[in-house]
BALOBA-1460 file (C-alpha; in Angstrom, 3 decimals):
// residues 373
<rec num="1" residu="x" x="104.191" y="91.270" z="124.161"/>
<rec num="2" residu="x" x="106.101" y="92.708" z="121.141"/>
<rec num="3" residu="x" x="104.530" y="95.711" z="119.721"/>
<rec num="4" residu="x" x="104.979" y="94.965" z="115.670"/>
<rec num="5" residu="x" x="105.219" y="98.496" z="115.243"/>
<rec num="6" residu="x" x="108.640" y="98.931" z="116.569"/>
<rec num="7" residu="x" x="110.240" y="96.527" z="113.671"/>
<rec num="8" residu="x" x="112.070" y="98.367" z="111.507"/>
<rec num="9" residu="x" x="110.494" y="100.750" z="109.020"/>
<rec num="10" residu="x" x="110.716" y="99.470" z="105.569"/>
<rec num="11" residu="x" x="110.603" y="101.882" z="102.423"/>
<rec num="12" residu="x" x="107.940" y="102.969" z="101.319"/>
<rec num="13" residu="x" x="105.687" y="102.419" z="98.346"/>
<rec num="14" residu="x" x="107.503" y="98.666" z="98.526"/>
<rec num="15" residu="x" x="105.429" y="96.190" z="97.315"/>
<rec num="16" residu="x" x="105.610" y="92.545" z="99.192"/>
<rec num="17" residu="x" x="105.419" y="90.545" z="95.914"/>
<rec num="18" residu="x" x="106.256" y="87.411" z="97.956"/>
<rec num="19" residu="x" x="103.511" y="87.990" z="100.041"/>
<rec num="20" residu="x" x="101.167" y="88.639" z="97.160"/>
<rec num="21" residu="x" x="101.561" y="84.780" z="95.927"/>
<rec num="22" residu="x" x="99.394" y="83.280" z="98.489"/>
<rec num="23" residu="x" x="96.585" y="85.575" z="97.494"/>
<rec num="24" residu="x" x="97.159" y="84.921" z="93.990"/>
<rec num="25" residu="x" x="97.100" y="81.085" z="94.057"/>
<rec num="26" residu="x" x="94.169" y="81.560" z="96.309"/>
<rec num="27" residu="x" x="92.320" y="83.378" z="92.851"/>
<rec num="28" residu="x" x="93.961" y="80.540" z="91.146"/>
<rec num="29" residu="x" x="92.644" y="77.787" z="92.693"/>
<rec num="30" residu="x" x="89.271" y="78.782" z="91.931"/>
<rec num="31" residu="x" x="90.105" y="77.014" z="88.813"/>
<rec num="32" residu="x" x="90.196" y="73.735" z="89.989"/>
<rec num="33" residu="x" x="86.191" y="73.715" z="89.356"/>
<rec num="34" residu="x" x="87.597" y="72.743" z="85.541"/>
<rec num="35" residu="x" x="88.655" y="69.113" z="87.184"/>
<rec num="36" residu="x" x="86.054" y="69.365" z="90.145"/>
<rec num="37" residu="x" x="82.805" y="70.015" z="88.583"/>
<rec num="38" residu="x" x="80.737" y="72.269" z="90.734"/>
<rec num="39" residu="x" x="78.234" y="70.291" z="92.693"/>
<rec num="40" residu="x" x="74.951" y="71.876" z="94.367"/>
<rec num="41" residu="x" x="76.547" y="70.093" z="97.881"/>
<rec num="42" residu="x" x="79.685" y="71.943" z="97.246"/>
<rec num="43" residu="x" x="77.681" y="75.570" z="95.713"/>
<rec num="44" residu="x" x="75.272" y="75.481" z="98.776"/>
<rec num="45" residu="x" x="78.285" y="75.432" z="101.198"/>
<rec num="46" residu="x" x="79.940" y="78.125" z="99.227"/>
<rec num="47" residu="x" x="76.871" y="80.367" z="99.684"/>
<rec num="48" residu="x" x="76.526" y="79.954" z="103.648"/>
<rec num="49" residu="x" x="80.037" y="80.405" z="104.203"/>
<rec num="50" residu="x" x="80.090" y="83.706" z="102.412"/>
<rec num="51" residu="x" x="76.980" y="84.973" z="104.209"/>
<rec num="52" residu="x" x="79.193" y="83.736" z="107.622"/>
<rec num="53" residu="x" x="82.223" y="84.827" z="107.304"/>
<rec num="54" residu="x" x="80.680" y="88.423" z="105.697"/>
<rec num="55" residu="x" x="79.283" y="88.851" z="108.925"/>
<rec num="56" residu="x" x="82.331" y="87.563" z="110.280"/>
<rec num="57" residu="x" x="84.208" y="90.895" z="108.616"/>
<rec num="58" residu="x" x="81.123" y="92.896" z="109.027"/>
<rec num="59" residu="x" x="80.274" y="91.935" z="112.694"/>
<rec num="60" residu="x" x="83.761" y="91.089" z="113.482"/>
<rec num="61" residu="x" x="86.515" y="92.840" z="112.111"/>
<rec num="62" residu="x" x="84.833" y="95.992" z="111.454"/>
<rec num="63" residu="x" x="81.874" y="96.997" z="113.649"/>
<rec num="64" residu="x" x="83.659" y="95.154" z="116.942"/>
<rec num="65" residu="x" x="87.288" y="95.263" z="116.572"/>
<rec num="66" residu="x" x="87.685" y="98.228" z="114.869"/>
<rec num="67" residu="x" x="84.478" y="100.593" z="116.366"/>
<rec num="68" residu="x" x="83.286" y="99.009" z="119.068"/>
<rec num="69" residu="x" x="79.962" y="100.142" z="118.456"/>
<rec num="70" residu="x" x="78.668" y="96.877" z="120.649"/>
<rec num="71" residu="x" x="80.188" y="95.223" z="123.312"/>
<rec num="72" residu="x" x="80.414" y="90.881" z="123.700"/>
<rec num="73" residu="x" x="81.489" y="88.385" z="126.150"/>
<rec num="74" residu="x" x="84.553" y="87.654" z="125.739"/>
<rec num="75" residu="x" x="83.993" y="83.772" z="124.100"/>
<rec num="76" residu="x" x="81.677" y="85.538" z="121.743"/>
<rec num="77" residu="x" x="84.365" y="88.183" z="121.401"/>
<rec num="78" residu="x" x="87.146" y="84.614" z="120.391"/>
<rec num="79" residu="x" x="84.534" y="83.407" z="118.268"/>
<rec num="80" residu="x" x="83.766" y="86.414" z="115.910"/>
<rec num="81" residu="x" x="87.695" y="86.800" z="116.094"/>
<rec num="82" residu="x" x="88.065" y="83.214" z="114.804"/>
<rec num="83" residu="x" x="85.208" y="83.230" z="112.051"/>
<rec num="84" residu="x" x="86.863" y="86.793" z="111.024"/>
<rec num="85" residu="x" x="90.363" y="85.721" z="110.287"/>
<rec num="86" residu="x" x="88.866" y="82.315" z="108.720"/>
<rec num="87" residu="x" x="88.218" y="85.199" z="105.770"/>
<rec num="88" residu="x" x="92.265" y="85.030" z="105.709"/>
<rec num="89" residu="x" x="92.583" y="88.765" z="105.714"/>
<rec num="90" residu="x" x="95.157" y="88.595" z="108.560"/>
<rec num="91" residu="x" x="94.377" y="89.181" z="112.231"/>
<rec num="92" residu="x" x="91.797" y="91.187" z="113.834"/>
<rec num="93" residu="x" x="94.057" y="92.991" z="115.325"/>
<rec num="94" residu="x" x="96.367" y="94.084" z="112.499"/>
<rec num="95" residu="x" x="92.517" y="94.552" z="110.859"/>
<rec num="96" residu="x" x="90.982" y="96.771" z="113.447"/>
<rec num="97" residu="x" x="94.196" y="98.749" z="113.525"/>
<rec num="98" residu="x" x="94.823" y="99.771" z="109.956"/>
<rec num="99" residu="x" x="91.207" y="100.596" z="109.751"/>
<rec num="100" residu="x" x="90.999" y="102.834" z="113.215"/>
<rec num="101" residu="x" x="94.007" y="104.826" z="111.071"/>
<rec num="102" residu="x" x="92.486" y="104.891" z="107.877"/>
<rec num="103" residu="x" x="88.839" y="106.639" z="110.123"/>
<rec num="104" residu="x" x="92.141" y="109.134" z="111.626"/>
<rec num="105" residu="x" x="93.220" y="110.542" z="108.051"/>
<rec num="106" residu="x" x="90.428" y="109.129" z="105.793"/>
<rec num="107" residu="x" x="90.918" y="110.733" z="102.096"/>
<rec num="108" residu="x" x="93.459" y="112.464" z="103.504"/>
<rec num="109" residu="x" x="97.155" y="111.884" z="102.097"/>
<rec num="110" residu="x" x="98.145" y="109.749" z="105.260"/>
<rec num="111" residu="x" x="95.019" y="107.131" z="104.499"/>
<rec num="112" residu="x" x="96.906" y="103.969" z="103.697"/>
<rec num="113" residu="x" x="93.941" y="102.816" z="100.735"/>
<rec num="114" residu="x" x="92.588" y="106.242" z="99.528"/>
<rec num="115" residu="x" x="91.437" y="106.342" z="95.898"/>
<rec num="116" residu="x" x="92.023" y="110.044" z="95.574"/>
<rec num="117" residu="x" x="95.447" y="109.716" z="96.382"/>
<rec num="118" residu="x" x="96.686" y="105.892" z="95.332"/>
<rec num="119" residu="x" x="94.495" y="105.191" z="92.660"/>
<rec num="120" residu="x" x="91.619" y="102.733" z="92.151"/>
<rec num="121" residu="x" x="94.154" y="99.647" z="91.990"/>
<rec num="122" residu="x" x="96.382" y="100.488" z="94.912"/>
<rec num="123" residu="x" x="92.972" y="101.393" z="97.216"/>
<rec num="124" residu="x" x="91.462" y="97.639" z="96.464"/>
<rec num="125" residu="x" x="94.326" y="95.757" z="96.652"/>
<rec num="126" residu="x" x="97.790" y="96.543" z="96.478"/>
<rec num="127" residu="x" x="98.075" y="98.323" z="100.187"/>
<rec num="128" residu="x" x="97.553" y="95.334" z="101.449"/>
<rec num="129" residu="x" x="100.809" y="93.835" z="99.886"/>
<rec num="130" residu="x" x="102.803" y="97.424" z="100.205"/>
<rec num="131" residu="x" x="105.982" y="96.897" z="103.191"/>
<rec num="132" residu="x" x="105.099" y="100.099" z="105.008"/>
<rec num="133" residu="x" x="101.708" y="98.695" z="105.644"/>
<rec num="134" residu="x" x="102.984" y="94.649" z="106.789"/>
<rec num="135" residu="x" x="103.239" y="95.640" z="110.739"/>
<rec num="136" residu="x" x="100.564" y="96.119" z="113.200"/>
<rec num="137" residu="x" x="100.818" y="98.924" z="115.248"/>
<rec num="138" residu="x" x="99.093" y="97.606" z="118.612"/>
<rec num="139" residu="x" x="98.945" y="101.142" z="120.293"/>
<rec num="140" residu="x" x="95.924" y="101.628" z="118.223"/>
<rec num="141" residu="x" x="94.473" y="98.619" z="118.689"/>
<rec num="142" residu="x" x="95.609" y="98.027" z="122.893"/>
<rec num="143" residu="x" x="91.983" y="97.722" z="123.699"/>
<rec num="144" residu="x" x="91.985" y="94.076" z="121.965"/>
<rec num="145" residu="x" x="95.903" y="93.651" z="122.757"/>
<rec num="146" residu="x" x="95.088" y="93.135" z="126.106"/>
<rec num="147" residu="x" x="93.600" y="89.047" z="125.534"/>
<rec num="148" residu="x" x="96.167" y="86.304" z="125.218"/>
<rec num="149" residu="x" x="93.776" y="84.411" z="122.831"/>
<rec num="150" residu="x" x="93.833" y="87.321" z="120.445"/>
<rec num="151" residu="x" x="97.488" y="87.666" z="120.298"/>
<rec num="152" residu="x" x="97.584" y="83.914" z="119.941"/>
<rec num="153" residu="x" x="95.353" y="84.884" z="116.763"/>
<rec num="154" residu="x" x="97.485" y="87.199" z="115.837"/>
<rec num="155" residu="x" x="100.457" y="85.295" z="115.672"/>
<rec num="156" residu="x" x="99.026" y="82.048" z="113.520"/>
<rec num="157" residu="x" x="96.559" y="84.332" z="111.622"/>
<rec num="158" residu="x" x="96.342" y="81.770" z="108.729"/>
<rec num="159" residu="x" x="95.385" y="78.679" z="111.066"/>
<rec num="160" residu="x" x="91.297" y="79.433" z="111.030"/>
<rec num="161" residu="x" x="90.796" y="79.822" z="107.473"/>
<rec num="162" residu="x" x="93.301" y="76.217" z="107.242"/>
<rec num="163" residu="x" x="91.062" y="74.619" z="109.841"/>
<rec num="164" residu="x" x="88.254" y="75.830" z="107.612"/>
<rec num="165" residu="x" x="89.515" y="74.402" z="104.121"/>
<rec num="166" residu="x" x="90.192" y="70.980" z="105.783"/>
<rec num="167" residu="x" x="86.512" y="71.048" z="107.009"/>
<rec num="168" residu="x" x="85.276" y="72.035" z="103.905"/>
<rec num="169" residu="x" x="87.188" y="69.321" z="102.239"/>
<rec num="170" residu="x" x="86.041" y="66.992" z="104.583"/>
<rec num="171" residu="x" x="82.739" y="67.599" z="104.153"/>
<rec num="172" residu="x" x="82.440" y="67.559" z="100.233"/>
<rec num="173" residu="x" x="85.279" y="66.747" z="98.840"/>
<rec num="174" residu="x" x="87.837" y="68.682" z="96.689"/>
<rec num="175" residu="x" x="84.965" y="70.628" z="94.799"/>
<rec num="176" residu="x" x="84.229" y="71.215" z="98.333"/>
<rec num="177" residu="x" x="87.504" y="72.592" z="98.773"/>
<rec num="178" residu="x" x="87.557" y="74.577" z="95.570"/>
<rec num="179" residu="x" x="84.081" y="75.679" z="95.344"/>
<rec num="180" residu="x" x="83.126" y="75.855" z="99.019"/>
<rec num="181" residu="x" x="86.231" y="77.422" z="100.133"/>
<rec num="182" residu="x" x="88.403" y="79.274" z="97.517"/>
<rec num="183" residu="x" x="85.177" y="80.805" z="95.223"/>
<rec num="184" residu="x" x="83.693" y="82.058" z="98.476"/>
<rec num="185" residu="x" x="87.155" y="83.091" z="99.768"/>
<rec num="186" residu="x" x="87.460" y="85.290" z="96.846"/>
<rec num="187" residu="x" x="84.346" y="86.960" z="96.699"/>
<rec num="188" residu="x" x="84.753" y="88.379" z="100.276"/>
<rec num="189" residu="x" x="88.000" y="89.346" z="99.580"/>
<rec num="190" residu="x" x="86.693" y="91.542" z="96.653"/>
<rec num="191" residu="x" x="83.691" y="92.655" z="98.467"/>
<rec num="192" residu="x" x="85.153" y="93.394" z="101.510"/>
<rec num="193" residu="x" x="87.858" y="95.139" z="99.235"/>
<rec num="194" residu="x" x="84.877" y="96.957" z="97.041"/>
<rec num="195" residu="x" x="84.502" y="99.357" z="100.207"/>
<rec num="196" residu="x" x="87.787" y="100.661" z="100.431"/>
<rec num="197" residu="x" x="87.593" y="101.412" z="96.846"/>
<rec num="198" residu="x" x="84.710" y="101.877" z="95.266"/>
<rec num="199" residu="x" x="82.147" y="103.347" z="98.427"/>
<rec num="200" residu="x" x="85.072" y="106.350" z="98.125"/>
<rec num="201" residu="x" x="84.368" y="106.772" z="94.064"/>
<rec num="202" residu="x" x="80.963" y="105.615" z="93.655"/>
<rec num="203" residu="x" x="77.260" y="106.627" z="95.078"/>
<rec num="204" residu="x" x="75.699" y="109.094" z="97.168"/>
<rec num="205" residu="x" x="76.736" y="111.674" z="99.676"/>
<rec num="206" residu="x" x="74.132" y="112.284" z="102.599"/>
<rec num="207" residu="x" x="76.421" y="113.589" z="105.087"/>
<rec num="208" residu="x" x="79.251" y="116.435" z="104.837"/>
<rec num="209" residu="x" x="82.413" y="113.836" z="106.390"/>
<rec num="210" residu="x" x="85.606" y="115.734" z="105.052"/>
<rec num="211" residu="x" x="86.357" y="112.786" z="102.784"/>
<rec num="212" residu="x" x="84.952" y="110.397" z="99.393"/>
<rec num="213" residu="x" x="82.650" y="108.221" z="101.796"/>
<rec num="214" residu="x" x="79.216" y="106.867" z="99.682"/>
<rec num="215" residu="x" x="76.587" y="105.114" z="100.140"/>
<rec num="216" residu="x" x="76.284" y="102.708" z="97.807"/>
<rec num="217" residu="x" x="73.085" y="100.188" z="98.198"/>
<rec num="218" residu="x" x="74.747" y="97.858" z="95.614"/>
<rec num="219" residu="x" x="77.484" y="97.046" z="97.792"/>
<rec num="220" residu="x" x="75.455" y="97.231" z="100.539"/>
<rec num="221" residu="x" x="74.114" y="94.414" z="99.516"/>
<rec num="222" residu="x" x="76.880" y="92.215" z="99.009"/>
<rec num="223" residu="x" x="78.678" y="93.331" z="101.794"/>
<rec num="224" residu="x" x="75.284" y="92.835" z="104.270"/>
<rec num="225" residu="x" x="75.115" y="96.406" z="104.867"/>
<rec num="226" residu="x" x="78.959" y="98.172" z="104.753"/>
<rec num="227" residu="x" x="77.786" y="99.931" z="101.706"/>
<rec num="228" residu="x" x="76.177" y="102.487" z="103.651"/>
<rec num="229" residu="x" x="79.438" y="103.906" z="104.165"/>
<rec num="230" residu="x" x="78.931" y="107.569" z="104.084"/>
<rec num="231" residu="x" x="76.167" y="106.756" z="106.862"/>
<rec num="232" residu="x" x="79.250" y="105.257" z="108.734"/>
<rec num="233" residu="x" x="81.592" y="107.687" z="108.326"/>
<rec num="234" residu="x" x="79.322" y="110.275" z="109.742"/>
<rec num="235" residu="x" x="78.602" y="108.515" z="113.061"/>
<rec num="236" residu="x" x="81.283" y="106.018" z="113.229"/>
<rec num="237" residu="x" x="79.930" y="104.295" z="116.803"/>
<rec num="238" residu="x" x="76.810" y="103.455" z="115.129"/>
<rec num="239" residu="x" x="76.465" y="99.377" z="115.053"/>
<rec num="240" residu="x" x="73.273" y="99.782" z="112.683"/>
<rec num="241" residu="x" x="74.947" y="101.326" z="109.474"/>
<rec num="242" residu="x" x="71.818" y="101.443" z="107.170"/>
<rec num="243" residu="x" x="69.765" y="104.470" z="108.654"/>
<rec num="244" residu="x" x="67.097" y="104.731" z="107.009"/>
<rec num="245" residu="x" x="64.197" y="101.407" z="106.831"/>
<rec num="246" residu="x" x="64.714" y="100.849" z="103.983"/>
<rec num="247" residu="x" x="68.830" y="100.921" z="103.974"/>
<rec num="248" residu="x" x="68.888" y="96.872" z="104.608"/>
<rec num="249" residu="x" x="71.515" y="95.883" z="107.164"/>
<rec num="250" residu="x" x="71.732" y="92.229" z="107.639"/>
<rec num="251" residu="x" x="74.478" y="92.476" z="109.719"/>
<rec num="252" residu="x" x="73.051" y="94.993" z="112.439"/>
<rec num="253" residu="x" x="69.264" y="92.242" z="111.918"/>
<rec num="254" residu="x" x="72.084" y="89.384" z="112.816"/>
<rec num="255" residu="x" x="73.344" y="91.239" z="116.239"/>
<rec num="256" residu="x" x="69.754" y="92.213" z="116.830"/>
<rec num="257" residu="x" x="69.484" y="88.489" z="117.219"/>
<rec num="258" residu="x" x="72.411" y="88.128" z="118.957"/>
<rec num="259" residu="x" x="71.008" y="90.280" z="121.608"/>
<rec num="260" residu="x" x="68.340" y="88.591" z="122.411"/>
<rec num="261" residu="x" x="70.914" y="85.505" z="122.786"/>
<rec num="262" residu="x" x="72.604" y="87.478" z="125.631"/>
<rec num="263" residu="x" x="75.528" y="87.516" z="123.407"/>
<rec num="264" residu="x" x="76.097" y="90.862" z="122.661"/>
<rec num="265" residu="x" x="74.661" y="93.867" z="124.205"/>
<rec num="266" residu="x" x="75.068" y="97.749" z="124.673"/>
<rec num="267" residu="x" x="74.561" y="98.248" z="120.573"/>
<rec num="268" residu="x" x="75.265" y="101.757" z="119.916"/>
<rec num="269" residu="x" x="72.551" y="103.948" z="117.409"/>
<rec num="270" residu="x" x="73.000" y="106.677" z="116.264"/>
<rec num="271" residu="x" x="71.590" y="109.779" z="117.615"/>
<rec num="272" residu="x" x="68.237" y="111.518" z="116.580"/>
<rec num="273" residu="x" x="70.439" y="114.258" z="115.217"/>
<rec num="274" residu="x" x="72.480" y="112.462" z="113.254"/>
<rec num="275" residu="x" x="69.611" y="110.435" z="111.356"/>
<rec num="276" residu="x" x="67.957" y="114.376" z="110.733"/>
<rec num="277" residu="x" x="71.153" y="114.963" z="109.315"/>
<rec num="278" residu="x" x="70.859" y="118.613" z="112.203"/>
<rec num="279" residu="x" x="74.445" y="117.468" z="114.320"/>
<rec num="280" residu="x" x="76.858" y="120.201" z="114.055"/>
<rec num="281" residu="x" x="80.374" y="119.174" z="112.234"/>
<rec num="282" residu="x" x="83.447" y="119.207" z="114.248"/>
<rec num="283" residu="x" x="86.176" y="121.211" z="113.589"/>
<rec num="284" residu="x" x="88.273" y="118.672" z="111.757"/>
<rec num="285" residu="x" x="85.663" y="117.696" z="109.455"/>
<rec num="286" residu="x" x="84.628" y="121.134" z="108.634"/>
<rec num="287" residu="x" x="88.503" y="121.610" z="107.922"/>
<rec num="288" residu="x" x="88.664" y="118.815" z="106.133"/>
<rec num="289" residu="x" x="85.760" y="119.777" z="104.238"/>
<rec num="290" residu="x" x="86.707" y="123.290" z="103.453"/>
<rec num="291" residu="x" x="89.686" y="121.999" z="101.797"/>
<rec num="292" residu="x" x="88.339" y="120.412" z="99.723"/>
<rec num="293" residu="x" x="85.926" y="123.120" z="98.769"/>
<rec num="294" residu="x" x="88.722" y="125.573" z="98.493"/>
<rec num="295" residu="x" x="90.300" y="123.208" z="96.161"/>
<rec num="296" residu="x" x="87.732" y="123.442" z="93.490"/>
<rec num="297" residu="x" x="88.630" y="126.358" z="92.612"/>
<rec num="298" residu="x" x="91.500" y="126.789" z="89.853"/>
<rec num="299" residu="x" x="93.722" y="128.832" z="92.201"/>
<rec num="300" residu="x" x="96.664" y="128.991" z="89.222"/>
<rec num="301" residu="x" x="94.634" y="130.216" z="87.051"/>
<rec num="302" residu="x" x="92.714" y="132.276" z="89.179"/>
<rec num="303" residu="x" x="96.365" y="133.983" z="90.617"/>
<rec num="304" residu="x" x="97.489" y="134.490" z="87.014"/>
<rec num="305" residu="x" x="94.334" y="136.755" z="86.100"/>
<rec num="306" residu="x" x="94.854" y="138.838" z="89.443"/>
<rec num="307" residu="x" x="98.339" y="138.970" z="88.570"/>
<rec num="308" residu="x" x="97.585" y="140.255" z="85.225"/>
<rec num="309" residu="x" x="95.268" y="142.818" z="87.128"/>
<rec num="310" residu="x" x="97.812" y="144.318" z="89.261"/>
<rec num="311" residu="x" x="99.671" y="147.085" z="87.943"/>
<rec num="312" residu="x" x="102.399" y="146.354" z="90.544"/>
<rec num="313" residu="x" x="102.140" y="142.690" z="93.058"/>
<rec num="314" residu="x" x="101.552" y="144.188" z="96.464"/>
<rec num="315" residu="x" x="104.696" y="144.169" z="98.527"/>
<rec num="316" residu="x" x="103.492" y="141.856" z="101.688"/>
<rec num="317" residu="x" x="103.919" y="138.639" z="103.330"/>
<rec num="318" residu="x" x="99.866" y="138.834" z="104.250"/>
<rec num="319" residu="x" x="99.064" y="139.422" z="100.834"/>
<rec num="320" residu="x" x="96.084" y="136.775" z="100.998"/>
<rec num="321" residu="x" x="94.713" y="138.945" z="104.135"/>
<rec num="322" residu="x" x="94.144" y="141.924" z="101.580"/>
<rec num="323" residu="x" x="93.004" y="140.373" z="98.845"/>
<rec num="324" residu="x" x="89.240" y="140.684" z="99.769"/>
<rec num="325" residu="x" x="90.018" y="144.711" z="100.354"/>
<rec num="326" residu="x" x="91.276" y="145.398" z="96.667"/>
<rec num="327" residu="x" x="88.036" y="144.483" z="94.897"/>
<rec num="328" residu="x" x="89.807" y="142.739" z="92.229"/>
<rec num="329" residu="x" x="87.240" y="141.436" z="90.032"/>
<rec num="330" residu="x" x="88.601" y="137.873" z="89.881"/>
<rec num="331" residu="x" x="88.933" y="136.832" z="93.146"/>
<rec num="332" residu="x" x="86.104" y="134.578" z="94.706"/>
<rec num="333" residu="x" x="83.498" y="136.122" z="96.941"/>
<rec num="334" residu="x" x="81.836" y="134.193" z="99.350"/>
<rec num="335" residu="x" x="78.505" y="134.077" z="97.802"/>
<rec num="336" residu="x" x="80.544" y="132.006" z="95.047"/>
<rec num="337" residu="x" x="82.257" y="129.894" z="97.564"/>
<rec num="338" residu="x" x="78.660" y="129.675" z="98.537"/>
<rec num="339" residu="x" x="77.749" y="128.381" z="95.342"/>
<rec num="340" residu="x" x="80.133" y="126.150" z="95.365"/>
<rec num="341" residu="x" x="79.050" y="124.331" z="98.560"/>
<rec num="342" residu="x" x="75.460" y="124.024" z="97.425"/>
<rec num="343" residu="x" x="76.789" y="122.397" z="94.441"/>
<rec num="344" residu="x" x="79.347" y="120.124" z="96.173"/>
<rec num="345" residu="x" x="78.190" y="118.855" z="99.890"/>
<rec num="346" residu="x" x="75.659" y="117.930" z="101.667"/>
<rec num="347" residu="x" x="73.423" y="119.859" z="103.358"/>
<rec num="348" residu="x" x="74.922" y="120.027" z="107.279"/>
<rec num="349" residu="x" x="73.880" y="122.885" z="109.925"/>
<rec num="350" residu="x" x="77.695" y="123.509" z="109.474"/>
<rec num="351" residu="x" x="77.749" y="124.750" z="105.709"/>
<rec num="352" residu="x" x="78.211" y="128.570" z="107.064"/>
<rec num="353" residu="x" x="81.485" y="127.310" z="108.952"/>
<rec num="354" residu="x" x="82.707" y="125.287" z="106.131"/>
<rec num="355" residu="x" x="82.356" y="127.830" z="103.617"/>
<rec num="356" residu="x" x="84.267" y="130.593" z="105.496"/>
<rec num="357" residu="x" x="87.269" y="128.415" z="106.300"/>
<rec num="358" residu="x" x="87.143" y="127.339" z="102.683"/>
<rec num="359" residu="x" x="87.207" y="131.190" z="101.424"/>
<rec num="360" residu="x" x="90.098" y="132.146" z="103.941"/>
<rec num="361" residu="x" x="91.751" y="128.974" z="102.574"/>
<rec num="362" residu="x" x="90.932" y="130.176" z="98.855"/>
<rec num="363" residu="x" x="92.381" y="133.590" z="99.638"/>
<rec num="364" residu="x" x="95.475" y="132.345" z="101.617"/>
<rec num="365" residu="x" x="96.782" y="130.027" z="98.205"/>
<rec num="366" residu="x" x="95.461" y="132.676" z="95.878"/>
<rec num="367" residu="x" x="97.762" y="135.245" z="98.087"/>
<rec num="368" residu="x" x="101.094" y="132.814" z="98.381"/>
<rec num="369" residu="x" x="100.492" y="132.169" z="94.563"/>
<rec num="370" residu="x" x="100.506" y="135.620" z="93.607"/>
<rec num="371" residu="x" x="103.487" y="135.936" z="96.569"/>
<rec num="372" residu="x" x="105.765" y="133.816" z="94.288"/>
<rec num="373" residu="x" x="105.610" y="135.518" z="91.245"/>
């Protein structure tokens, strides 16, 4: 087996443009319903197969293949595989591993679709197209690696969603085609998109996760329960992503009646802790986290008034370690790091933690800011 990974890097930032054109005749196509009419025959199928293949990418790609957060015999395991990639948003395994690293530096400036540090566009869409991002690193995804049939997947990722749009044409015609297949093509690729990008810009914040994660009941919705995506990134294992009862989650309902199939089983929940919002924050998310509270705080201007306090700049390399010691009226206390973190997270049985590392962060920039004067 070839590990894609070990092709050679392309440059960065290098948009595929070539590979973009499928994608964009795909959007184009959708209007061939000019010439085709739209027919209820050809509407109706449009609406199942979006509510399939959403679970496909919700049950599928995401909550299997990239969490594991239940586990399925392995035809089961083919067929979610097969109604996944019939979504044509390239394998499950080059899926499940670009997501497993976006969950390893979420927000952070390594994420390959952060808002915060591509930009709204970029987050949606464009990574996908980028060079850097075109190979599949199976190391991270060696769990799935393993099956033949997945690889085989892998390899001719395009041939479900093909086998799909003949079916579809079969079956009504070309507004079948058009309306049936392309309009409900594109809608999952824009909801499915919608939580890369928007549930890190827009909604609520129940959990302190070290990154732009929100819940967002809208796209939960649409997406048949993603949108509960701060939820998710606070217990990541958890196959029911709506925690609350009334956080609807039609995908975790659909593997609830998978279960009692005897097609799935071992669905992971999330632990009574979690759901009281009392689990204690590791220590990369409270470092995460305290960066980011640390980095509310205007630390230029904030070293150019303590600068302007100092008679003469301290001669030391530890200069942020004395800061606290020369009671300079401008430099943050804890009680207004405090502040801060009432205003800014959630509330977590970790806030003490988070706010000290965030003032020792505060005073280390404040102290090499003042240091380079």
């Amino acid at each position: 087996m070839t590990n894609d990974a070990n092709q050679p890097a392309a440059e960065d930032g290098d948009i595929i443009y070539p590979h973009a054109v499928p994608f964009v005749l795909v959007h184009l196509a959708c209007l061939g319903a000019i010439w085709t009419g739209v027919t209820w025959q050809a509407l109706t199928l449009g609406v199942l197969l979006y509510c399939a293949r959403m679970f496909g990418v919700t049950g599928g790609y995401h909550r299997y293949f990239s969490h594991r957060t239940y586990k399925a015999n392995r035809a089961f395991q083919f067929f979610l595989a097969f109604l996944a990639q019939s979504t044509a948003q390239k394998s499950v395994l080059w899926w499940g591993a670009k997501h497993r690293h976006h969950h390893l530096y979420s927000d952070g400036e390594e994420d390959i679709h952060s808002p915060r540090h591509t930009g709204f566009f970029y987050s949606h869409v464009g990574w996908i197209f980028d060079r850097k991002n075109e190979t599949t690193d199976l190391a991270k995804i060696d769990d799935f690696a393993r099956y033949p049939e997945l690889v085989l997947l892998h390899k001719y990722e395009l041939v479900p969603a093909i086998i799909l749009a003949l079916l579809c044409f079969a079956t009504a015609g070309w507004s079948g085609l058009v309306i049936g297949f392309f309009w409900s093509t594109v809608a999952l690729y824009h909801a499915t998109f919608c939580i890369n990008s928007l549930a890190h810009v827009h909604g609520t914040k129940r959990y302190v996760t070290g990154d732009d994660s929100r819940n967002n009941w809208i796209l939960a919705f649409f997406t048949m329960g993603e949108g509960w995506h701060n939820n998710h990134h606070a217990y990541q294992a958890s196959v029911r992503q709506g925690f609350r009862w009334w956080e609807i989650d039609f995908t975790y309902y659909l593997l609830l009646g998978c279960k009692k199939l005897g097609l799935v089983s071992d669905m992971e929940l999330p632990p009574q802790a979690v759901l009281k919002n009392e689990h204690k924050l590791t220590a990369r998310v409270i470092n995460k986290a305290a960066a980011d509270l640390a980095a509310s705080f205007d630390v230029e201007q904030i070293a150019a008034r303590i600068r302007g306090s100092l008679p003469t700049l301290p001669d030391s390399t530890e200069l942020h370690a004395r800061l606290a010691s020369l009671s300079l009226p401008h430099v943050p206390t804890r009680d207004e790091v405090s502040a801060a973190a009432a205003r800014l997270l959630a509330r977590t049985p970790s806030i003490d933690a988070v706010i000290d590392r965030a003032h020792a962060l505060l005073l280390e920039k404040l102290g090499q800011k003042i240091a380079q004067a």
